[in-house]
Structure formats: C-alpha cells, structure tokens
C-alpha positions as CSV (number, residue, x, y, z in Angstrom):
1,X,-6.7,-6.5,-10.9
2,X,-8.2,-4.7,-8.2
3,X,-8.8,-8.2,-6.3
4,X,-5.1,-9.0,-6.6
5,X,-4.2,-5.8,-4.9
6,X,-6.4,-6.6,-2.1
7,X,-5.2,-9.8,-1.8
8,X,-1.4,-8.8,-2.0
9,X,-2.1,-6.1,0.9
10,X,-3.6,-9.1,3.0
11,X,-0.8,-11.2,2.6
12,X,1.6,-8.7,3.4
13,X,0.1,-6.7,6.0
14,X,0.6,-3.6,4.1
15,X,-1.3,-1.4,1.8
16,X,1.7,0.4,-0.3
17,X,1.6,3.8,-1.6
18,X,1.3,2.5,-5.3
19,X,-1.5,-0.4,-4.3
20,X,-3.4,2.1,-3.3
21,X,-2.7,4.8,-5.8
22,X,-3.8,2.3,-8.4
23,X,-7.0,1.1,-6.4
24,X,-7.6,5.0,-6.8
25,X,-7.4,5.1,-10.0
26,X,-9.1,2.1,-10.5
27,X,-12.4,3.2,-9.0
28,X,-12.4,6.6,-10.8
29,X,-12.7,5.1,-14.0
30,X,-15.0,2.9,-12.8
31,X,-13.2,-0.6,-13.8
32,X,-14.7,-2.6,-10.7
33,X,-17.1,-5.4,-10.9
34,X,-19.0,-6.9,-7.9
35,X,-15.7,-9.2,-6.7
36,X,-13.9,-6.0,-6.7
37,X,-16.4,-4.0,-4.5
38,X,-16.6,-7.5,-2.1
39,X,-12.4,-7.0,-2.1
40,X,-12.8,-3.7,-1.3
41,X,-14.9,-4.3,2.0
42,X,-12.6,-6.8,3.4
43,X,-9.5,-4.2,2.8
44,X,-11.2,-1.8,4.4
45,X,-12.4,-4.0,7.3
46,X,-8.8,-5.2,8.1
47,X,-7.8,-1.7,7.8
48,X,-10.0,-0.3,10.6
49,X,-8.9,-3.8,12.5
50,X,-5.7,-2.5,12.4
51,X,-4.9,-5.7,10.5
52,X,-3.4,-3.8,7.8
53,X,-1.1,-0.8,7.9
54,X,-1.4,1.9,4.5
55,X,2.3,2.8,3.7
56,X,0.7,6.2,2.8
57,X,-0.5,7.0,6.4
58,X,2.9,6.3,7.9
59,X,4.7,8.4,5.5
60,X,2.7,11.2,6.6
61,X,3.2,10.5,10.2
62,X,7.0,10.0,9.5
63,X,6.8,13.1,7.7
64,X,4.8,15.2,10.0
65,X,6.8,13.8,12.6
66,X,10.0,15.3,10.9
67,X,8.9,18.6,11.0
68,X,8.6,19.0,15.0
C-alpha cells in the first residue's frame, strides 16, 4: 500500500494531507517491507527536489499566512 502512495504522489506532484497521514501511520506500526523503505527514499528525494509539493506544508503556510 505504502508503494502505491508513493507512486500516486509522483504522478500527481502532490503529497496530500491523508497520503501522508496514512504513510504515518503506516510506519508506526511497522507494516513496511524493503520496496516500501526504497518508495520511501525516492518520495523523500523528490520532495527535497522540490519535485513534489506536501499538501500539509502549504496548509500551514496558507494558514500561517492568514493570521498576519
């Protein structure tokens, strides 16, 4: 599941707030295997690439950015 997560945020160009939520979840249980940890490299890679935006981050700004 995990992998499809990563794989939906790649196509899209967007991490959503629920993606993520459940990629959070997902690795406090511990339900990843090693395709999942590889997945998770390449999400975070494109993140930091600025490849990939995290819906969560821009709500905050948004947010934040309201209260000024």
């Amino acid at each position: 599941m995990l992998q499809v997560l990563v794989q939906s945020a790649l196509e899209n160009k967007c991490l959503s707030v629920e993606s993520e939520g459940l990629i959070r979840q997902m690795l406090a249980i511990g339900s990843c295997d090693p395709k999942d940890i590889n997945a998770l490299k390449q999400l975070q890679e494109a993140i930091q690439a600025g490849e990939i935006i995290r819906e969560a981050q821009n709500r905050f700004s948004l947010a934040q950015f309201a209260l000024v």
